[in-house]
N, CA, C and O atoms as a GROMACS GRO file, in nm:
protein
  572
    1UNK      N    1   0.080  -0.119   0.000
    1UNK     CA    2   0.000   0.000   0.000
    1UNK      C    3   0.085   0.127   0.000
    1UNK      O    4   0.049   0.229  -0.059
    2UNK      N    5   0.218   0.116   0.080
    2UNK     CA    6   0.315   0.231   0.048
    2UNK      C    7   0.334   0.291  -0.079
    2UNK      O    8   0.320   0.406  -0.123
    3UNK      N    9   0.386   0.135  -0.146
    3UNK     CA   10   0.451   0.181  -0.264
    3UNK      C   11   0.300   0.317  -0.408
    3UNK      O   12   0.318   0.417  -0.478
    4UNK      N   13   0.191   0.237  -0.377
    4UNK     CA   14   0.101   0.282  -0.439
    4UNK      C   15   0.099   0.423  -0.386
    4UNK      O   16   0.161   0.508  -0.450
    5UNK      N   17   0.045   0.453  -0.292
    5UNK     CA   18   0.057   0.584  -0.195
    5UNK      C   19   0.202   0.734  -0.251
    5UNK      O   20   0.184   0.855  -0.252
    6UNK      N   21   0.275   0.690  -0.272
    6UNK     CA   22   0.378   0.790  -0.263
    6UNK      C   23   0.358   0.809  -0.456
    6UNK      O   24   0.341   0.922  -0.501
    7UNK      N   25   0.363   0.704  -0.536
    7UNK     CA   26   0.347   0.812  -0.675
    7UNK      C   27   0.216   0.869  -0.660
    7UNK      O   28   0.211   0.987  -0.693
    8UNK      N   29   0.130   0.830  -0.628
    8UNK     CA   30  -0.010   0.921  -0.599
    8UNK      C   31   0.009   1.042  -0.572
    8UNK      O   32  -0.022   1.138  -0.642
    9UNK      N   33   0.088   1.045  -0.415
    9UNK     CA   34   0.138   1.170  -0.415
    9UNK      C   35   0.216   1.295  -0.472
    9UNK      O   36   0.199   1.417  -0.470
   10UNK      N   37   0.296   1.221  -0.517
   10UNK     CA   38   0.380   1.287  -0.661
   10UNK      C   39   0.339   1.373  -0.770
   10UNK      O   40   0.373   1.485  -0.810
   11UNK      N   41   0.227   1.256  -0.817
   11UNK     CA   42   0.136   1.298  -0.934
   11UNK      C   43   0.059   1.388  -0.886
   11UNK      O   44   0.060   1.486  -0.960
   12UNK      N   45  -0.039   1.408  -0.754
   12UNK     CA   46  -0.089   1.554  -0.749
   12UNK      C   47   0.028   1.663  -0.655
   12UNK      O   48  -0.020   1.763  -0.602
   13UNK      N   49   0.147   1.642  -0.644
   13UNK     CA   50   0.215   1.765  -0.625
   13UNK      C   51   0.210   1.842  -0.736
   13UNK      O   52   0.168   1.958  -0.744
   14UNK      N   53   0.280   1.732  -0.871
   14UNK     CA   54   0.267   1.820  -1.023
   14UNK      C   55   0.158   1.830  -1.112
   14UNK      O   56   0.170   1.875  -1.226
   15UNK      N   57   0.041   1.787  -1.060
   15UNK     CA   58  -0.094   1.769  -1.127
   15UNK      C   59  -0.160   1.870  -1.175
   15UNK      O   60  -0.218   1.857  -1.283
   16UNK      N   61  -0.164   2.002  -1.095
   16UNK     CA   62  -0.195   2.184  -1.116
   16UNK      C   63  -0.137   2.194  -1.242
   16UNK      O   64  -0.199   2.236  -1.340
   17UNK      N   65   0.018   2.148  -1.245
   17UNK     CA   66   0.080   2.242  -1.358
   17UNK      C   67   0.052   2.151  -1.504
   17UNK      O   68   0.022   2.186  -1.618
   18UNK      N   69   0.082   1.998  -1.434
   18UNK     CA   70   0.074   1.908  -1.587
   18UNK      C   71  -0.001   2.007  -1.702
   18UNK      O   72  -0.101   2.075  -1.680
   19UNK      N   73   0.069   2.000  -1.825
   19UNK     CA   74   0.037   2.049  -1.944
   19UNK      C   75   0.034   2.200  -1.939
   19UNK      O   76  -0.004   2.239  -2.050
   20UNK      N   77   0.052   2.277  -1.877
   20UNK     CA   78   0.037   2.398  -1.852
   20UNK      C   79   0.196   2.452  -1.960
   20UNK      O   80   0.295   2.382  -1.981
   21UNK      N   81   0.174   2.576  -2.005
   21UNK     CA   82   0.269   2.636  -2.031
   21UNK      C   83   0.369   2.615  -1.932
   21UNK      O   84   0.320   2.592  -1.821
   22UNK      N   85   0.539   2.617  -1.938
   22UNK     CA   86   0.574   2.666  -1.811
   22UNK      C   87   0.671   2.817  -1.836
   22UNK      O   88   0.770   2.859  -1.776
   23UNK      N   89   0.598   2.869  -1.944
   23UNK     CA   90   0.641   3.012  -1.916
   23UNK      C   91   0.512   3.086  -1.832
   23UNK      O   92   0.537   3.187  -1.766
   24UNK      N   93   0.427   3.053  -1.835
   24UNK     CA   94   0.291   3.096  -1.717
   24UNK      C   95   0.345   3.119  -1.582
   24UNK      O   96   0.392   3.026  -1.516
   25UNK      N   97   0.340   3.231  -1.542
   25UNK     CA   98   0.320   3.262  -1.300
   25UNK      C   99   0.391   3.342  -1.319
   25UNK      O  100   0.429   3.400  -1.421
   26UNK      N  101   0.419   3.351  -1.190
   26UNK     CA  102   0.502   3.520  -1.190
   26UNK      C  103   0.703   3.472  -1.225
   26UNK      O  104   0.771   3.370  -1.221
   27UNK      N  105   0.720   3.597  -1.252
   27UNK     CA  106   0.882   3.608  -1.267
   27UNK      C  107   0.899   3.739  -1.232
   27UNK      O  108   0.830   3.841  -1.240
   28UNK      N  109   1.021   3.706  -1.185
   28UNK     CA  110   1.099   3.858  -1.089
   28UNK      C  111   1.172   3.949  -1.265
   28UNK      O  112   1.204   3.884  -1.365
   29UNK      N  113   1.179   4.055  -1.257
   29UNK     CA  114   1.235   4.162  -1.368
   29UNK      C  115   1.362   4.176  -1.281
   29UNK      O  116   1.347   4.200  -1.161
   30UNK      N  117   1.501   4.162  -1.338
   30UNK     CA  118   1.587   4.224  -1.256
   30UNK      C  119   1.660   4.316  -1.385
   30UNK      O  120   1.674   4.273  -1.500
   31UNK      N  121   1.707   4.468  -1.333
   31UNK     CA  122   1.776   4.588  -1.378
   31UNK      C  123   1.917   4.508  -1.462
   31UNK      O  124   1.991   4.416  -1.428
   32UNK      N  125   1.910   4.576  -1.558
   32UNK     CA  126   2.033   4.481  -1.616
   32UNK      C  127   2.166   4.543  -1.543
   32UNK      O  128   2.254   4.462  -1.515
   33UNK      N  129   2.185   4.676  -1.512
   33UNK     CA  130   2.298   4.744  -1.446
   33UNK      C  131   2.330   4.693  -1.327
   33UNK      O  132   2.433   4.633  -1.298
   34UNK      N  133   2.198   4.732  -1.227
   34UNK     CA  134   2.226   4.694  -1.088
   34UNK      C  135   2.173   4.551  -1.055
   34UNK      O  136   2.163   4.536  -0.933
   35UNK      N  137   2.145   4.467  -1.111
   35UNK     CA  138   2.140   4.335  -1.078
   35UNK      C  139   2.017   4.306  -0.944
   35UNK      O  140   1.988   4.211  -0.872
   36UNK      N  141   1.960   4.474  -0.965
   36UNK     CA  142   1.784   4.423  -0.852
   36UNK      C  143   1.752   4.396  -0.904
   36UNK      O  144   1.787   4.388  -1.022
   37UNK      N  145   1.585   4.332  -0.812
   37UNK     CA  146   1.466   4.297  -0.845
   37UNK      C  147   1.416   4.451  -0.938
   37UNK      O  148   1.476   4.558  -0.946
   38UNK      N  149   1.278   4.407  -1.001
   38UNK     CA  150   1.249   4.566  -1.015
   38UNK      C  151   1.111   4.528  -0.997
   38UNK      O  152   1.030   4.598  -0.935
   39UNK      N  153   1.085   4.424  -1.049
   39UNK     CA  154   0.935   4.375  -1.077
   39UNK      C  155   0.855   4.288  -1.049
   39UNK      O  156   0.798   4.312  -1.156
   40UNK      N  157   0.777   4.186  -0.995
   40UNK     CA  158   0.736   4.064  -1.060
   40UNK      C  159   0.611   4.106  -1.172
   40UNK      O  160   0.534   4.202  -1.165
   41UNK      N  161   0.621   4.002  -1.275
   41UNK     CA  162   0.555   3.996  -1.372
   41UNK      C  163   0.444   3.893  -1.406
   41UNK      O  164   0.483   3.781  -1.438
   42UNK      N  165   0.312   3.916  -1.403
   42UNK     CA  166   0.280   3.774  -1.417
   42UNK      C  167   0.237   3.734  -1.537
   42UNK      O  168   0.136   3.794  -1.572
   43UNK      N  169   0.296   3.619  -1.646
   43UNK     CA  170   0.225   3.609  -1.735
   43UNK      C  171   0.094   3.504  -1.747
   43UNK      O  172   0.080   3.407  -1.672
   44UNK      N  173   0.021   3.533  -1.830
   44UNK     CA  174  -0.084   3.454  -1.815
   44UNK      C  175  -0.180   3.429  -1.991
   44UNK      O  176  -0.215   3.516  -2.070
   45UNK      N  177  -0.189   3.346  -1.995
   45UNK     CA  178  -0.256   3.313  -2.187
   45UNK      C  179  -0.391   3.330  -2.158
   45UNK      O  180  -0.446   3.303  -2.052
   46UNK      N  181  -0.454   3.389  -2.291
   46UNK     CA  182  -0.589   3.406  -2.313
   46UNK      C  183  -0.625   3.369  -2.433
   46UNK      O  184  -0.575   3.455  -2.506
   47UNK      N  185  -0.673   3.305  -2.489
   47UNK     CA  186  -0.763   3.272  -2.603
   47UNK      C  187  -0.628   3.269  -2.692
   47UNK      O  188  -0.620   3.373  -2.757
   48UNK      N  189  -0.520   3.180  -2.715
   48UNK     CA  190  -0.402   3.098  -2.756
   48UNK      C  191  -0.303   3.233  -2.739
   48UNK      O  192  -0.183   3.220  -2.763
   49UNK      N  193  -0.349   3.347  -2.702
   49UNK     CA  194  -0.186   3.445  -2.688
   49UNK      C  195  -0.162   3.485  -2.567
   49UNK      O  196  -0.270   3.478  -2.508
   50UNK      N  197  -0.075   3.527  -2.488
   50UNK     CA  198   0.034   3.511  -2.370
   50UNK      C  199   0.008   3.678  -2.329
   50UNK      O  200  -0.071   3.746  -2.394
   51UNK      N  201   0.071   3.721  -2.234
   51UNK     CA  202   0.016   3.918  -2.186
   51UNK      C  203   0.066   3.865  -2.039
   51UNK      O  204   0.044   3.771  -1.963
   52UNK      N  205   0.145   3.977  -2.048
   52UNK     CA  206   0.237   3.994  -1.950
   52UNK      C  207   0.194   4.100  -1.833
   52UNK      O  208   0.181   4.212  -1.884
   53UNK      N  209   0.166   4.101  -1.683
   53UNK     CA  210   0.106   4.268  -1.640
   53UNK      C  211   0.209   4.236  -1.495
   53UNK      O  212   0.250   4.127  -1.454
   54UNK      N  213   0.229   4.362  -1.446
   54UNK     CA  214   0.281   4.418  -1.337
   54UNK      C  215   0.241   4.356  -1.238
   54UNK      O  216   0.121   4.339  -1.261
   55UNK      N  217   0.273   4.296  -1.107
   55UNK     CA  218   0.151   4.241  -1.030
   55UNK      C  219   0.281   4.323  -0.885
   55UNK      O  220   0.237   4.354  -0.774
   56UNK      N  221   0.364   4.333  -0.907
   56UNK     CA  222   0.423   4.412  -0.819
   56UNK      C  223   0.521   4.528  -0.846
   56UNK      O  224   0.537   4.562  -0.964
   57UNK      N  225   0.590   4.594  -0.746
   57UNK     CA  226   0.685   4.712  -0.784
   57UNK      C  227   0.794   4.686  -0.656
   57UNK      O  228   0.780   4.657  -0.537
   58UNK      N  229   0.939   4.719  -0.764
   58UNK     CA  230   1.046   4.709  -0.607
   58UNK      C  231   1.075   4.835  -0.585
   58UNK      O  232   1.198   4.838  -0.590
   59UNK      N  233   1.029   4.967  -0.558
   59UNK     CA  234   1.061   5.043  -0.601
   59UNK      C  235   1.210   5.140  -0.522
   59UNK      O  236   1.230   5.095  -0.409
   60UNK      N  237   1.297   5.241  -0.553
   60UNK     CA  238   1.444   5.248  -0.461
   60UNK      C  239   1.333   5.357  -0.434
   60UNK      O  240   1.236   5.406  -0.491
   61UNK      N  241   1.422   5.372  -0.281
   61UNK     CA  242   1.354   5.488  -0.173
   61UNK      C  243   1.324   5.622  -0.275
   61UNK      O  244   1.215   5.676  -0.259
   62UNK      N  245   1.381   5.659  -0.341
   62UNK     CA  246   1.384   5.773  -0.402
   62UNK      C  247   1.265   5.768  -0.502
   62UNK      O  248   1.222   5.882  -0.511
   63UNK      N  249   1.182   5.666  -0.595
   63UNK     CA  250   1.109   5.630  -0.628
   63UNK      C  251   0.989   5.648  -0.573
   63UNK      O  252   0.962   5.659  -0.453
   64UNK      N  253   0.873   5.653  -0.731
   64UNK     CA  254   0.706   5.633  -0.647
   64UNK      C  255   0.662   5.512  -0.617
   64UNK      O  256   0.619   5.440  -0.708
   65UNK      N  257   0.665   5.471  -0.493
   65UNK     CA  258   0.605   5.344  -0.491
   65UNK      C  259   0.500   5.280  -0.594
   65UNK      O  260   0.514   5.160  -0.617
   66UNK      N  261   0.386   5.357  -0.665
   66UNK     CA  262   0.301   5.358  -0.708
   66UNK      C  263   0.263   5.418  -0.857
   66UNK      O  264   0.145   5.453  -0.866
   67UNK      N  265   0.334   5.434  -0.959
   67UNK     CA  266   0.425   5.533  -1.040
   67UNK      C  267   0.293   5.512  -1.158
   67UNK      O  268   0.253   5.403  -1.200
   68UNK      N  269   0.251   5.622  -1.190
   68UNK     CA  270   0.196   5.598  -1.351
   68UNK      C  271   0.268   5.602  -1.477
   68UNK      O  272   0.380   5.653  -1.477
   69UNK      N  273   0.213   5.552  -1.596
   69UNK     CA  274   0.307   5.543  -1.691
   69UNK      C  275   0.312   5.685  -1.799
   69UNK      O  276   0.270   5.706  -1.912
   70UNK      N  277   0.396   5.779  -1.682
   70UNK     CA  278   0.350   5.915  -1.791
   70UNK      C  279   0.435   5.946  -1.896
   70UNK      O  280   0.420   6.036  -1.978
   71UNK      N  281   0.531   5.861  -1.889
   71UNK     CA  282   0.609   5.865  -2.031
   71UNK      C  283   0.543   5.746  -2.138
   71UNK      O  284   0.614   5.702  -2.229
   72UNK      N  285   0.427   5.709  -2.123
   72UNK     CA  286   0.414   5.607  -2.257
   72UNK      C  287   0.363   5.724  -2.361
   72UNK      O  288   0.364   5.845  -2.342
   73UNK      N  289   0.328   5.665  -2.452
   73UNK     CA  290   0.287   5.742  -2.567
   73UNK      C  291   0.131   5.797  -2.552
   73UNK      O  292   0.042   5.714  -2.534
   74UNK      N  293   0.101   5.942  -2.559
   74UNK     CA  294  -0.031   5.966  -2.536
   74UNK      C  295  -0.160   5.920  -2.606
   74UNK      O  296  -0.274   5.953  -2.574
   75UNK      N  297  -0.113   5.815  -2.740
   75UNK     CA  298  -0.224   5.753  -2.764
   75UNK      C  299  -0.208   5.597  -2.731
   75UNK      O  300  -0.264   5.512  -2.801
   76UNK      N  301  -0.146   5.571  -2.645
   76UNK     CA  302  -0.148   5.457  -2.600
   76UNK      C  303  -0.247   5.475  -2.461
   76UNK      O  304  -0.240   5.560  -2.372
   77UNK      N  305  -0.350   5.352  -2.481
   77UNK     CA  306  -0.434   5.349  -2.380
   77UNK      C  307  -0.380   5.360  -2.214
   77UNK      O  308  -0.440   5.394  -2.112
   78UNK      N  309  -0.246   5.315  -2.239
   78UNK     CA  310  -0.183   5.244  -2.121
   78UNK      C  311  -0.143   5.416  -2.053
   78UNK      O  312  -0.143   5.437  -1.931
   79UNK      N  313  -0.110   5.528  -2.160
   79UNK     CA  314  -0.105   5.653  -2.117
   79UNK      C  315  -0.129   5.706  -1.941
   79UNK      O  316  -0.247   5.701  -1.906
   80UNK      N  317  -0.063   5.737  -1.872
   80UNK     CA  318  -0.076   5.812  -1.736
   80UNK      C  319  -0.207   5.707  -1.640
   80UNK      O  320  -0.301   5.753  -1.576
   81UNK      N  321  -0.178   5.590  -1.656
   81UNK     CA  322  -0.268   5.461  -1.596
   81UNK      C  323  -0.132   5.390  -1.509
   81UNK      O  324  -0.022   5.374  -1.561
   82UNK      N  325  -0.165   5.349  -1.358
   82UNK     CA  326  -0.085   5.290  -1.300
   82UNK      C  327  -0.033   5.211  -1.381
   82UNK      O  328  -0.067   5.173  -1.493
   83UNK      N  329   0.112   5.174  -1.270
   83UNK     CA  330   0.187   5.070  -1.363
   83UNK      C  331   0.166   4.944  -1.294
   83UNK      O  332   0.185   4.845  -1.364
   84UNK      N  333   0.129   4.923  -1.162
   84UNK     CA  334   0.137   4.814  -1.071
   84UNK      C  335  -0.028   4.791  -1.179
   84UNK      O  336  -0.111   4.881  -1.189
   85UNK      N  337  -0.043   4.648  -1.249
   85UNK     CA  338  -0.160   4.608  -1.306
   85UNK      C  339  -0.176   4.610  -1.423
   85UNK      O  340  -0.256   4.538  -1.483
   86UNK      N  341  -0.065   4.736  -1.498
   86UNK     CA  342  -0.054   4.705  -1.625
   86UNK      C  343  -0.015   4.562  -1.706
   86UNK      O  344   0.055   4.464  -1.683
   87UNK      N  345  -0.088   4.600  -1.798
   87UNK     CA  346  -0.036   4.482  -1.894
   87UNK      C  347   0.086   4.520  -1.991
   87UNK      O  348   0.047   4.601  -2.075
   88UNK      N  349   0.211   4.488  -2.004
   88UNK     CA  350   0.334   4.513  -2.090
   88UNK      C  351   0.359   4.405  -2.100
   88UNK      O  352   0.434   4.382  -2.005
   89UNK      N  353   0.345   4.312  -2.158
   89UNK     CA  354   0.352   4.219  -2.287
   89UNK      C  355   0.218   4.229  -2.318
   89UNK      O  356   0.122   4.270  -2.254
   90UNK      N  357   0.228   4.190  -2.411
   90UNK     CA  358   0.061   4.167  -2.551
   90UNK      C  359   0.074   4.105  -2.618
   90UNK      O  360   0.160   4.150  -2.693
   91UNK      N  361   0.023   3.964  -2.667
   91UNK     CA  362  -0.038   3.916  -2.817
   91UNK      C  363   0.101   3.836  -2.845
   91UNK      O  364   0.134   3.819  -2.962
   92UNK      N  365   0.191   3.781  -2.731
   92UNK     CA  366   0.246   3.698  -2.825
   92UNK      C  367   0.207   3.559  -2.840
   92UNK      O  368   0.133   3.502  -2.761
   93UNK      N  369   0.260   3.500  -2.949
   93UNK     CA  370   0.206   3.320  -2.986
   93UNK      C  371   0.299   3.246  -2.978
   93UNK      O  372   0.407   3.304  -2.987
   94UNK      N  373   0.303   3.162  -2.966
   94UNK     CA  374   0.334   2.991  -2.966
   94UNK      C  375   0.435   3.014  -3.055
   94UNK      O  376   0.392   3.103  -3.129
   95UNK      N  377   0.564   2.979  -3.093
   95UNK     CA  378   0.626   2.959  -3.196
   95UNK      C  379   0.759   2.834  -3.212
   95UNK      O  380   0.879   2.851  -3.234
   96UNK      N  381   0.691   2.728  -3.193
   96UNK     CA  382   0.807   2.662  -3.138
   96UNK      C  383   0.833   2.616  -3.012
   96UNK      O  384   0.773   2.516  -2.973
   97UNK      N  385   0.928   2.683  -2.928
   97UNK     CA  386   1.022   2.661  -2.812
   97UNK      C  387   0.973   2.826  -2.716
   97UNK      O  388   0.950   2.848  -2.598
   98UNK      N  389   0.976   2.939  -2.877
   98UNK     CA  390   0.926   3.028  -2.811
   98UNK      C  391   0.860   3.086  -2.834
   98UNK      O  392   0.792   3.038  -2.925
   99UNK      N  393   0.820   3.205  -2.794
   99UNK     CA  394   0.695   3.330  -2.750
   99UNK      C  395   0.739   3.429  -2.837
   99UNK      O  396   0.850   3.474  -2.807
  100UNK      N  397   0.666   3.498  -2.976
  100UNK     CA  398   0.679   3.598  -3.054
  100UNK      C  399   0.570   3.651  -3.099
  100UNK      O  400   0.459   3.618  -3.058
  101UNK      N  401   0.592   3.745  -3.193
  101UNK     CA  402   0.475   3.831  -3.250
  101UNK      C  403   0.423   3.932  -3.207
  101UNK      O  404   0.370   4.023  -3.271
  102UNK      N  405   0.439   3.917  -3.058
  102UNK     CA  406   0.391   4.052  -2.980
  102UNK      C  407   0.452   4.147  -2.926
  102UNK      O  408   0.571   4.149  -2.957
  103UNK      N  409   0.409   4.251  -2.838
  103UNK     CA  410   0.510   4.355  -2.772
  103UNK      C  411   0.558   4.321  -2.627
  103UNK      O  412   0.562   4.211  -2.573
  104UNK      N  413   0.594   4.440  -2.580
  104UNK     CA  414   0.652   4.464  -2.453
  104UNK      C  415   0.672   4.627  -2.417
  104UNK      O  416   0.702   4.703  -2.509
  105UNK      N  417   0.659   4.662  -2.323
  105UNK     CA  418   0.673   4.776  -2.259
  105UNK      C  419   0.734   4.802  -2.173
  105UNK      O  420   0.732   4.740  -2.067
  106UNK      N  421   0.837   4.950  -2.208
  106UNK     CA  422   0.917   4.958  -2.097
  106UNK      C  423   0.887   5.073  -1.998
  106UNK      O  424   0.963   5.170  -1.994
  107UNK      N  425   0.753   5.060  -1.899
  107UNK     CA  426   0.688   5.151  -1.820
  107UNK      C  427   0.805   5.272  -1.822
  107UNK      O  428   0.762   5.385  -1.845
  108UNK      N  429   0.922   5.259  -1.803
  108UNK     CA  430   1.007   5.346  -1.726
  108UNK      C  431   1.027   5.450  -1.852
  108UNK      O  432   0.993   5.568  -1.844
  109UNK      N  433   1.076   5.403  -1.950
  109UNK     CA  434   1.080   5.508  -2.085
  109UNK      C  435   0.910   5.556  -2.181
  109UNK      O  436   0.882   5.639  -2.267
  110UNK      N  437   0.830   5.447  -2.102
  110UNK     CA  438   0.720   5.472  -2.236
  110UNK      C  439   0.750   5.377  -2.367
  110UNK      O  440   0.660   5.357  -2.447
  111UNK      N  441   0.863   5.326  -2.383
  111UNK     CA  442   0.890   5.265  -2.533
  111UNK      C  443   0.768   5.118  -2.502
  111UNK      O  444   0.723   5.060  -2.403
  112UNK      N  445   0.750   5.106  -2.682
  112UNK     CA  446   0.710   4.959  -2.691
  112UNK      C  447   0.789   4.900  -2.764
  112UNK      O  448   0.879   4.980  -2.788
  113UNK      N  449   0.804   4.822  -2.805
  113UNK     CA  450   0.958   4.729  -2.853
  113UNK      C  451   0.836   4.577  -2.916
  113UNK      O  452   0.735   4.537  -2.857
  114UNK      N  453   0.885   4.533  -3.025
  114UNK     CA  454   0.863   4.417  -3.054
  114UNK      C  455   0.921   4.286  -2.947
  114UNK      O  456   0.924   4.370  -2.857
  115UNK      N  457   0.932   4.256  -2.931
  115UNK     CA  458   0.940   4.128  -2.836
  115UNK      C  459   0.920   3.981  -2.876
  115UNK      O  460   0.856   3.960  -2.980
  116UNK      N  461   0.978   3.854  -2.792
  116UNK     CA  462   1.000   3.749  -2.810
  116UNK      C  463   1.012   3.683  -2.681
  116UNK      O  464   1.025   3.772  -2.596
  117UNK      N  465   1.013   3.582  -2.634
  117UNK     CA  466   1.073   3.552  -2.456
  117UNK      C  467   1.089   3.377  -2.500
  117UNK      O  468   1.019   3.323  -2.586
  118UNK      N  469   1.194   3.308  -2.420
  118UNK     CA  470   1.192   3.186  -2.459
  118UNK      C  471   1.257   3.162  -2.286
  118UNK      O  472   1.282   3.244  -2.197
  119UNK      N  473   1.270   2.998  -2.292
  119UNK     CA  474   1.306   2.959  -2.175
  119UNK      C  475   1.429   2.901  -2.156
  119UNK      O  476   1.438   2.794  -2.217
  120UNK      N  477   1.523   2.930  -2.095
  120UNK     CA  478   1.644   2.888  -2.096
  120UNK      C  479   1.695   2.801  -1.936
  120UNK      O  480   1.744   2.879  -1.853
  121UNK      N  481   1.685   2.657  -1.893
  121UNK     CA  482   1.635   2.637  -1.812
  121UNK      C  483   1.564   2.652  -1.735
  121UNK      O  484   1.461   2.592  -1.765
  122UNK      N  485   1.554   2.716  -1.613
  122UNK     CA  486   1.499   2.803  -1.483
  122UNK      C  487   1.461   2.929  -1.505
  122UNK      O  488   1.368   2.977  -1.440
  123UNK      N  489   1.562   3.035  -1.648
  123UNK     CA  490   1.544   3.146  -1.697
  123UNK      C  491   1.442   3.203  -1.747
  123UNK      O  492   1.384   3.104  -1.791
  124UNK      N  493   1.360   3.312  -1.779
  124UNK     CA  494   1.302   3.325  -1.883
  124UNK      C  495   1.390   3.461  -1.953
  124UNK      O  496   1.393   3.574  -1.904
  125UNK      N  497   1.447   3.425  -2.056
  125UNK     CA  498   1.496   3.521  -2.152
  125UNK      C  499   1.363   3.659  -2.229
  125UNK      O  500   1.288   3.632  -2.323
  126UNK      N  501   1.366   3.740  -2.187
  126UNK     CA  502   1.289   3.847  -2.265
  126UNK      C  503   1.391   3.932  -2.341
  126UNK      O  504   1.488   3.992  -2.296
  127UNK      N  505   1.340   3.920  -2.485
  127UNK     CA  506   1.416   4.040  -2.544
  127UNK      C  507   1.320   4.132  -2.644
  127UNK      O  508   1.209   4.088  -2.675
  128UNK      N  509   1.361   4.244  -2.687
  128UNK     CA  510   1.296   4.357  -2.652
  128UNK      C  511   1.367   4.382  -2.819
  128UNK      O  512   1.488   4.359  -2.830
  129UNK      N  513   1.311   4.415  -2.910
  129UNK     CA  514   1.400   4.502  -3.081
  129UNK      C  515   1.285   4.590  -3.072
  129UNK      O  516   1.163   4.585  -3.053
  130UNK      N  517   1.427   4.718  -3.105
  130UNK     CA  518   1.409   4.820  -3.144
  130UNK      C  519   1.480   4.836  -3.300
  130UNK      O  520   1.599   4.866  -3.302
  131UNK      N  521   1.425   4.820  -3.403
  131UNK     CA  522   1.500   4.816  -3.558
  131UNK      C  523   1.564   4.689  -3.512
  131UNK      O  524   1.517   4.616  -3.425
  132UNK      N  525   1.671   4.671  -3.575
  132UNK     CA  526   1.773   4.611  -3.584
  132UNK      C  527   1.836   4.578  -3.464
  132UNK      O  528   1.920   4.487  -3.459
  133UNK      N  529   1.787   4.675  -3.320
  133UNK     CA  530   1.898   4.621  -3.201
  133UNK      C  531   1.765   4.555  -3.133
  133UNK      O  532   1.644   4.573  -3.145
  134UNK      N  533   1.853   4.467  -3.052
  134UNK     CA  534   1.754   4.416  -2.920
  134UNK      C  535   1.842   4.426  -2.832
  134UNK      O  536   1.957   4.466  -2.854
  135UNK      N  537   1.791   4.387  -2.708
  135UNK     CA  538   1.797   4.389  -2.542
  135UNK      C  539   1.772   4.261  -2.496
  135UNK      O  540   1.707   4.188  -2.572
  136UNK      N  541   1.806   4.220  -2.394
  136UNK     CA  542   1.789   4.095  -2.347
  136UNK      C  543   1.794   4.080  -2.194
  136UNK      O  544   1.904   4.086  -2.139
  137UNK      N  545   1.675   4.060  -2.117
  137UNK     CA  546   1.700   4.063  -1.995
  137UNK      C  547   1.654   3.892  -1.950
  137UNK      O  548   1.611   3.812  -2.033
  138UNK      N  549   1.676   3.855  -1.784
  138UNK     CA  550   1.670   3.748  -1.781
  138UNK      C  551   1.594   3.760  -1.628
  138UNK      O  552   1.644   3.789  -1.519
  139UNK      N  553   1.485   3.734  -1.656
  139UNK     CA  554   1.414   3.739  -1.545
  139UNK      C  555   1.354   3.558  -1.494
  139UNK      O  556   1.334   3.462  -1.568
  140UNK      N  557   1.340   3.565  -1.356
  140UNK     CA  558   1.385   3.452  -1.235
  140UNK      C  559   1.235   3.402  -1.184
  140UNK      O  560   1.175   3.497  -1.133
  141UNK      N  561   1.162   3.288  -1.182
  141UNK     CA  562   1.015   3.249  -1.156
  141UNK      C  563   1.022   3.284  -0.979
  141UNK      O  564   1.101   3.246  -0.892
  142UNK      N  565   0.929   3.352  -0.977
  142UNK     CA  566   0.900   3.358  -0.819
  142UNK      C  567   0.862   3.242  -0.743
  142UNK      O  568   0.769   3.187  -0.803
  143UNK      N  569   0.896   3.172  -0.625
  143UNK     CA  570   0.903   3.037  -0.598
  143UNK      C  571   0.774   3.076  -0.470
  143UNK      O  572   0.729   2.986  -0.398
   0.00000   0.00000   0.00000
């Protein structure tokens, strides 16, 4: 009866996630300079595309805890609307291994950037083109 008992258990420790994306839940944003936290992010899929929103802020003492996004673009909906709840990723799809097609936002400048994110063990790689350059940050699953 042991032996039966313990994969049982097993199987519903990982049973929630079975089949689930595992780029889905939150991930920490860390500053590419200073090597903080800045963010957690949570992603989450809707009707087959992926959207990324704010679900927290780390913010340095000098900072608004609570900051709106008044540098985005004034016809962007997202315009002078908190940032803790925003959504900055949008609309990316399935492609493979990874996540493309859609954007990303960088609350702090206002920019939107084409975007991509893939998984690199434990990692999630986000990168960010602007023309011809991209960015690449590597943000950490919140445990």
């Amino acid at each position: 009866m042991k032996i039966g008992f313990i994969p049982l258990l097993m199987l519903l420790q990982v049973g929630p996630s079975f089949g689930q994306e595992p780029v889905l839940g939150k991930w920490k944003t860390i500053d590419d300079t200073s090597l903080e936290t800045r963010s957690v992010v949570e992603i989450l899929e809707r009707e087959g595309k992926f959207f990324g929103r704010i679900v927290k802020l780390f913010p340095k003492p000098d900072e608004d805890p609570d900051p709106l996004c008044d540098k985005c673009d004034p016809d962007d909906q997202r315009f002078n609307k908190k940032v803790i709840g925003m959504e900055i990723i949008r609309n990316l799809t399935k492609q493979g291994l990874e996540f493309s097609g859609g954007d990303i936002l960088d609350p702090e400048n206002g920019k939107v950037y084409r975007s991509r994110i893939w998984l690199e063990g434990k990692e999630l790689k986000v990168r960010g083109y602007w023309g011809p350059f991209y960015r690449t940050q590597t943000w950490l699953r919140v445990e």
